[in-house]
TIFI-998045 format. One record per atom (N, C-alpha, C): x, y, z; residue in three letters. Coordinates in steps of 0.2 Angstrom, whole numbers, padded with zeros to 4 digits, always signed. Example, Ala and Ser with C-alpha at 12.3 -4.5 7.8 and 13.67 -1.06 7.14 Angstrom:
<sites>
((+0066; -0028; +0039); ALA)
((+0062; -0022; +0039); ALA)
((+0066; -0016; +0039); ALA)
((+0064; -0011; +0035); SER)
((+0068; -0005; +0036); SER)
((+0064; +0000; +0039); SER)
</sites>
This chain:
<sites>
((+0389; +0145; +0514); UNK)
((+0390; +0142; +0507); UNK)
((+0395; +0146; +0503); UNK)
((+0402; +0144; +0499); UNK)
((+0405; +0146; +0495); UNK)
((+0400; +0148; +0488); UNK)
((+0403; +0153; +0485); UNK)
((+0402; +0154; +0480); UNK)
((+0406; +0149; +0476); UNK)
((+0403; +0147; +0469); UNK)
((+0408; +0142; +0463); UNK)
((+0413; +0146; +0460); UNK)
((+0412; +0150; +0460); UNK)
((+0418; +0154; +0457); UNK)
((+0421; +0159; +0462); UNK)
((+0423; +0156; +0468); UNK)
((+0425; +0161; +0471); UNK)
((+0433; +0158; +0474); UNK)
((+0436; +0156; +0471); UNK)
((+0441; +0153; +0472); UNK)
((+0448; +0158; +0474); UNK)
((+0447; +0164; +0473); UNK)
((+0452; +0170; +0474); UNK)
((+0450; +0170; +0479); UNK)
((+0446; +0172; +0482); UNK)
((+0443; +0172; +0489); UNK)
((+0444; +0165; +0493); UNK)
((+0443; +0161; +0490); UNK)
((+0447; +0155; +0495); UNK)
((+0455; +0155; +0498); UNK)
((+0458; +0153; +0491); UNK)
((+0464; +0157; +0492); UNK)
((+0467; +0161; +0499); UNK)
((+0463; +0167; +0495); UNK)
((+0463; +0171; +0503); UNK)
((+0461; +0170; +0510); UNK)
((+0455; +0167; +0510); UNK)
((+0454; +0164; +0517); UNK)
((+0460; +0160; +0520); UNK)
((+0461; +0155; +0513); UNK)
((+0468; +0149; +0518); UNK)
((+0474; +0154; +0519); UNK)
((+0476; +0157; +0514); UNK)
((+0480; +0165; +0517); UNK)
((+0480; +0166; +0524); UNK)
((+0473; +0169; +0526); UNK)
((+0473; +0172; +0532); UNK)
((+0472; +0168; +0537); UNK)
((+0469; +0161; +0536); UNK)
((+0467; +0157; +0542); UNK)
((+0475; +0154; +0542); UNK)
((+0480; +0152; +0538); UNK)
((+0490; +0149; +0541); UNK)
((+0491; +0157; +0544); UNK)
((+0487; +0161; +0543); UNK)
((+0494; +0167; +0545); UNK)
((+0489; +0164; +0551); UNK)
((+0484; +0167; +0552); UNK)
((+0481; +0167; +0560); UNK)
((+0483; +0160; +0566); UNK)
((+0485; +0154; +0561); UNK)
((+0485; +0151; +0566); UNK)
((+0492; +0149; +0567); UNK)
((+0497; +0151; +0565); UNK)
((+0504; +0153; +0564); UNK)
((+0504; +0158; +0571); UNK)
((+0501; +0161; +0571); UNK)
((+0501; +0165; +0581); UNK)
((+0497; +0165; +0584); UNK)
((+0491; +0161; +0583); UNK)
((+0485; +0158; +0589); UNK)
((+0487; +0150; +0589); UNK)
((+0493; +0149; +0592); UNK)
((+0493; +0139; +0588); UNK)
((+0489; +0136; +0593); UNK)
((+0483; +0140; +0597); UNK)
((+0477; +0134; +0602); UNK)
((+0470; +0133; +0597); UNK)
((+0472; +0137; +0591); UNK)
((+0467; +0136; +0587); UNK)
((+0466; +0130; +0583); UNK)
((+0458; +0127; +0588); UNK)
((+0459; +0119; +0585); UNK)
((+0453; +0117; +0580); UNK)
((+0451; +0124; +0576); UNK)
((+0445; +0123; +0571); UNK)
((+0444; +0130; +0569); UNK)
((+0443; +0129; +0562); UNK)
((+0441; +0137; +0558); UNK)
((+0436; +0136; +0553); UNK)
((+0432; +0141; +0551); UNK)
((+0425; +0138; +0548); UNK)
((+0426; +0144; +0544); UNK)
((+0425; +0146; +0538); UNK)
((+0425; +0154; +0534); UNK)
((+0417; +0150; +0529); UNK)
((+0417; +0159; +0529); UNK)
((+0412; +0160; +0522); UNK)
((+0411; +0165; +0519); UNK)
((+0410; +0164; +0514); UNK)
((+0409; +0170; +0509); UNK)
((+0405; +0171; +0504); UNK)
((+0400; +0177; +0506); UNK)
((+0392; +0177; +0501); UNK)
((+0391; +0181; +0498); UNK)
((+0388; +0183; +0493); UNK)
((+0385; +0190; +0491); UNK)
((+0381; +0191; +0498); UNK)
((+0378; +0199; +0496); UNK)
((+0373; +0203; +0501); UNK)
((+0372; +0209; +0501); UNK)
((+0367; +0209; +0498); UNK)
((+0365; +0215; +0496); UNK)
((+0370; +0217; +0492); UNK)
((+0373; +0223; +0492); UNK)
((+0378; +0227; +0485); UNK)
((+0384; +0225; +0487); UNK)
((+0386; +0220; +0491); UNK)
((+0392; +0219; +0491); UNK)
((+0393; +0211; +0495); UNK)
((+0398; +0207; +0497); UNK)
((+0400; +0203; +0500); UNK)
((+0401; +0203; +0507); UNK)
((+0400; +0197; +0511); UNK)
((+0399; +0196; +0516); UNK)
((+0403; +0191; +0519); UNK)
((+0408; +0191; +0524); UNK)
((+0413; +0187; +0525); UNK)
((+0413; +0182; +0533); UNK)
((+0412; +0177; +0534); UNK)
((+0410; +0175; +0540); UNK)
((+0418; +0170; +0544); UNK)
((+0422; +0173; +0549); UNK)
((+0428; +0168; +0553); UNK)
((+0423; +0165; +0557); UNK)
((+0424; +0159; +0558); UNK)
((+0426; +0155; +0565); UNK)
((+0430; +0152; +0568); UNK)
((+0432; +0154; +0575); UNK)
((+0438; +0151; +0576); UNK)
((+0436; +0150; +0582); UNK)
((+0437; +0141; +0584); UNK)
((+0436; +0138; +0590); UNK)
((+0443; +0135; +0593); UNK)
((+0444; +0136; +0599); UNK)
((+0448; +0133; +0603); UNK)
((+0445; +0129; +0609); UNK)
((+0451; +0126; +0614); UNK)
((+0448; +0121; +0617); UNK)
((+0442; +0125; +0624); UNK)
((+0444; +0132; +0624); UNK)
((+0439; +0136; +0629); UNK)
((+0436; +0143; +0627); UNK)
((+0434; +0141; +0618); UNK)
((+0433; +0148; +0617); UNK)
((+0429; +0146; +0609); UNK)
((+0426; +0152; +0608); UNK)
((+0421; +0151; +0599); UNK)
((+0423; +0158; +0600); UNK)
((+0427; +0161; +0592); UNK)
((+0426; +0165; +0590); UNK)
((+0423; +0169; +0583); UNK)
((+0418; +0172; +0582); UNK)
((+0415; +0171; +0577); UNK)
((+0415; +0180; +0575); UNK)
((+0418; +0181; +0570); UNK)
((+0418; +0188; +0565); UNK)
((+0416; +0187; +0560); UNK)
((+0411; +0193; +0557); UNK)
((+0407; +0195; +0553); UNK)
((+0411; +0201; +0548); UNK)
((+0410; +0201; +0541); UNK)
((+0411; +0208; +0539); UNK)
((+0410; +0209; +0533); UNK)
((+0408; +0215; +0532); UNK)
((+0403; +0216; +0523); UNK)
((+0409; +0221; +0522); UNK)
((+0410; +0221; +0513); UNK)
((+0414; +0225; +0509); UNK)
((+0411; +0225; +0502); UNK)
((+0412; +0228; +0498); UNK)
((+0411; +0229; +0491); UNK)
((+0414; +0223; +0487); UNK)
((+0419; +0219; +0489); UNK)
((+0422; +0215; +0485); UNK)
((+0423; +0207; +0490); UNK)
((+0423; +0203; +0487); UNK)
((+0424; +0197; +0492); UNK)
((+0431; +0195; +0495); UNK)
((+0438; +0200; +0492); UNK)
((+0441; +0199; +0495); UNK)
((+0444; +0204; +0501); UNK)
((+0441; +0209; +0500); UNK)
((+0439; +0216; +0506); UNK)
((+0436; +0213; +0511); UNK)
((+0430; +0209; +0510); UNK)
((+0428; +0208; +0514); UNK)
((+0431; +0202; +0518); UNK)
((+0435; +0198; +0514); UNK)
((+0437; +0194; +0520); UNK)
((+0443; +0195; +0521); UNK)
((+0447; +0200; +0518); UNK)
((+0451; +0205; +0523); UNK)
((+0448; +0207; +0530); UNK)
((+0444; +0211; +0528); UNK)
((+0439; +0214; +0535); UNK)
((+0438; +0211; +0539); UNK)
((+0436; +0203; +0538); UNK)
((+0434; +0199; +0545); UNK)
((+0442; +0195; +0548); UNK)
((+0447; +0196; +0543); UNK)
((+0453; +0195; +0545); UNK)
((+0455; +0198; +0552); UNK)
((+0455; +0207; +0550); UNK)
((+0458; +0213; +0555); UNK)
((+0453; +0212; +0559); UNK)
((+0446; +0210; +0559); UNK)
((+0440; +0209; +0565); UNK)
((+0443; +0202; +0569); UNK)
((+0443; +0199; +0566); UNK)
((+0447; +0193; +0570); UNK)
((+0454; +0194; +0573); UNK)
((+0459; +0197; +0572); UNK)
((+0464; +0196; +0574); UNK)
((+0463; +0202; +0582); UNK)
((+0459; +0208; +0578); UNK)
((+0457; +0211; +0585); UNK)
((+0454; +0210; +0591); UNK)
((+0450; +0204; +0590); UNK)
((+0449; +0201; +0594); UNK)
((+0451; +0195; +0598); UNK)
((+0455; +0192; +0594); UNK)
((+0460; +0190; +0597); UNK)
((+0465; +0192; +0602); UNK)
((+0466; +0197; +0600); UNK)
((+0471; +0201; +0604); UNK)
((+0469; +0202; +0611); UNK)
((+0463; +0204; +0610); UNK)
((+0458; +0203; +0616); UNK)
((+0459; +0197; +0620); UNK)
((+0456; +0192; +0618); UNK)
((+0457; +0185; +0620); UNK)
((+0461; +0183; +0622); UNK)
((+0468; +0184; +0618); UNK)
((+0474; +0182; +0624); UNK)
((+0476; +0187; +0628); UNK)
((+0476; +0194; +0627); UNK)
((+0475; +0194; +0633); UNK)
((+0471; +0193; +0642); UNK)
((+0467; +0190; +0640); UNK)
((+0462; +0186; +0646); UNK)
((+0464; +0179; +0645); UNK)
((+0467; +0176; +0639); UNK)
((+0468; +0168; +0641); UNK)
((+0474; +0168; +0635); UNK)
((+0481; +0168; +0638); UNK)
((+0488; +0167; +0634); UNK)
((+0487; +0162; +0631); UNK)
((+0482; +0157; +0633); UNK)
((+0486; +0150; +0631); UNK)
((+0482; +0148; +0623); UNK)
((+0478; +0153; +0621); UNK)
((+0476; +0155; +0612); UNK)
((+0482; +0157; +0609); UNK)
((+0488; +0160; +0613); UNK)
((+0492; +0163; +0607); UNK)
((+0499; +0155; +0605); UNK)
((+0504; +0156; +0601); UNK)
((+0509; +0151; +0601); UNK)
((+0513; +0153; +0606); UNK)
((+0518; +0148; +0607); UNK)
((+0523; +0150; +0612); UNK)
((+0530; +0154; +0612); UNK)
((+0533; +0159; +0613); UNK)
((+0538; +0161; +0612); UNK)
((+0543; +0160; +0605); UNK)
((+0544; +0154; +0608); UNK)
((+0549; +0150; +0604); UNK)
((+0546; +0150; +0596); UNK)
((+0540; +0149; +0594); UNK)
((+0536; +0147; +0589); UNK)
((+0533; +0153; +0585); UNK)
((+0535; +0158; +0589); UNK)
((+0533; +0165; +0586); UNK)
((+0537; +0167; +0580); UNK)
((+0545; +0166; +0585); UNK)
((+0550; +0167; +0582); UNK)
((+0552; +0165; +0573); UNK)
((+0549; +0159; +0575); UNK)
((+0552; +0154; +0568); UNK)
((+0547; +0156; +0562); UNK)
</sites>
C-alpha cells in the first residue's frame, strides 16, 4: 500500500520502472511499494515476464533511497537474468534509440 502523501516517491518509482523497461522490453508487468518500517522506508519491485517473477526488496532512511535501492537491486538482478535468458533484455536495435 502507497503512502497518501507519497507522491515524490511515486514519481520516482515510474522513473525507474520507464527506465527499467526501456532495457528489459520482455517486461510484461511491474508491481512497486512503498511503506514506512521501522526508522525508515521500505521499498518493494516486481517485475514479471512471460518465464520469470522478479521480486526486490529494500530499506533506507528516506522513501526515495529506498526505492533508489530496490532500483540498483533490481537492475542487478536483472543483469543476472539475461544473462541466463536474453530474451528479458530489448533488442539491439531498441537499446540504441
Amino acid at each position: 500500500m502507497m503512502r497518501p502523501d507519497a507522491s515524490p516517491a511515486e514519481s520516482l518509482v515510474r522513473q525507474e520502472a520507464h527506465r527499467i523497461h526501456a532495457r528489459y522490453i520482455g517486461v510484461t508487468a511491474m508491481r512497486s511499494a512503498v511503506r514506512e518500517s521501522g526508522e525508515g522506508f521500505e521499498a518493494q519491485l516486481e517485475l514479471r515476464f512471460p518465464q520469470h517473477q522478479l521480486i526486490v526488496n529494500a530499506s533506507a532512511a528516506t522513501d526515495d533511497a529506498a526505492v533508489r535501492a530496490a532500483a540498483a537491486k533490481a537492475e542487478r538482478e536483472l543483469s543476472r537474468l539475461q544473462a541466463r535468458d536474453p530474451s528479458v533484455a530489448a533488442p539491439l536495435h531498441a537499446k540504441a534509440a
